[in-house]
C-alpha positions in Angstrom: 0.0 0.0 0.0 1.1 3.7 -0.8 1.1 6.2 2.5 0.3 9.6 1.4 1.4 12.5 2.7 -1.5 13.0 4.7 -1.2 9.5 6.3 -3.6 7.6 4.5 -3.1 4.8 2.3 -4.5 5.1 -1.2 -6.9 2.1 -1.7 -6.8 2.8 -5.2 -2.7 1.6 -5.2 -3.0 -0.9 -2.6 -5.7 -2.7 -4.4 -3.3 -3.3 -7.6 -0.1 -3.8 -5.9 0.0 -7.7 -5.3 -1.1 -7.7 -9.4 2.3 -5.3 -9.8 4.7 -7.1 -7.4 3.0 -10.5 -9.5 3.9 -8.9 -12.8 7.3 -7.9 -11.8 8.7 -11.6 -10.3 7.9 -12.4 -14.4 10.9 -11.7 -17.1 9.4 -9.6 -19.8 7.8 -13.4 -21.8 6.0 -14.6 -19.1 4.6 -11.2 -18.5 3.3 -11.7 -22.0 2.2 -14.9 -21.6 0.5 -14.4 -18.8 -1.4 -11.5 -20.2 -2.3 -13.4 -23.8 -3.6 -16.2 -21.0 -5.6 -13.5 -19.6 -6.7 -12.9 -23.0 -5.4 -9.0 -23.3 -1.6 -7.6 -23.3 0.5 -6.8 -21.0 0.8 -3.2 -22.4 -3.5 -2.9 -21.6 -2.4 -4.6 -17.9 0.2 -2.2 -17.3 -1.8 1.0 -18.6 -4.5 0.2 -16.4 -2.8 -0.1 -13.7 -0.9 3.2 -13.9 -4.2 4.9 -14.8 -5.4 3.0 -12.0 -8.5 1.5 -14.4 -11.3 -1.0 -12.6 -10.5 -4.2 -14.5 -13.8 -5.8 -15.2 -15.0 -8.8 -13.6 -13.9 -11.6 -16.6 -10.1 -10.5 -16.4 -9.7 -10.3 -12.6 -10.8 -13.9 -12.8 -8.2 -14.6 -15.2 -6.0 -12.9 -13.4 -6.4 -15.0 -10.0 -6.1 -18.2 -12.5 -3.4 -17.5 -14.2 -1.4 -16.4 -11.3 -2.3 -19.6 -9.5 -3.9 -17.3 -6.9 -1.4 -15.3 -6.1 -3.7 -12.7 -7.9 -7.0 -12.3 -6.1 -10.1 -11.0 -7.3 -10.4 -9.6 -3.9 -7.2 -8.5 -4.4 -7.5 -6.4 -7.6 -11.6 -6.0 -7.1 -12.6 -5.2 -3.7 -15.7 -3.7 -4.6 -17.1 -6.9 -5.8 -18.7 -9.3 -3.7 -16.8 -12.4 -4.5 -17.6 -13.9 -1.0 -21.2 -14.2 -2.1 -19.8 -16.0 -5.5 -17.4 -17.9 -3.4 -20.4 -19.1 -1.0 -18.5 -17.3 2.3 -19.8 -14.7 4.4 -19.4 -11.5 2.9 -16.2 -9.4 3.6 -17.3 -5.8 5.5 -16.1 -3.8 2.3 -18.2 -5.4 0.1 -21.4 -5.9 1.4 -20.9 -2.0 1.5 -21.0 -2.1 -2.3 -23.9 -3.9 -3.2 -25.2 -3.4 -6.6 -21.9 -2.4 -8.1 -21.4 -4.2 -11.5 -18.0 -4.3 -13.1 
C-alpha cells in the first residue's frame, strides 16, 4: 500500500499492488504470456494499472487463475462481492457495495 502525505493509504494503489509485485517476479515473456492467458496484453495490464482502471470482472478472474492465486479477485476487485460468488460470508467492504457491477 502507498502512504500519502496526509497519512492515509490510497486504496486505489494498494488494491493493484499484489497484481504489480506478481507482474514484476515475471521476465518480460512470461509477463506476455500471462497477459495473452488473460486474453489482453501486457501493455493494456500495465496502462491500467498506472491509470489506476477497474478491471472488469472476466479479467480479474483470469487474473487470479493464471497467477495460481497469487492474484486475487479480492485482491484487484474489492468492490465486488466475490464472498457471495465464493459461498462465504461477505467481507465488510463489500457488502458496502452492493449493486456495483463491473
Amino acid at each position: 500500500a502507498i502512504t500519502l502525505p496526509s497519512g492515509k493509504v490510497s486504496a486505489m494503489f494498494s488494491r493493484m499492488e499484489k497484481l504489480r509485485l506478481y507482474l514484476n517476479s515475471l521476465g518480460l515473456p512470461e509477463q506476455e504470456s500471462f497477459a495473452e492467458r488473460c486474453g489482453t496484453s501486457i501493455g493494456y495490464i500495465r496502462k491500467g494499472m498506472s491509470k489506476r482502471h477497474k478491471f472488469g470482472v472476466e479479467l480479474v478472474i483470469s487474473f487470479e487463475k493464471e497467477s495460481g492465486g497469487q492474484v486475487s479477485c479480492e485482491d484487484t476487485r474489492p468492490d465486488v462481492d466475490w464472498s457471495y460468488l465464493r459461498g462465504r460470508t461477505a467481507s465488510p467492504e463489500a457488502s458496502t457495495n452492493t449493486g456495483t457491477h463491473g
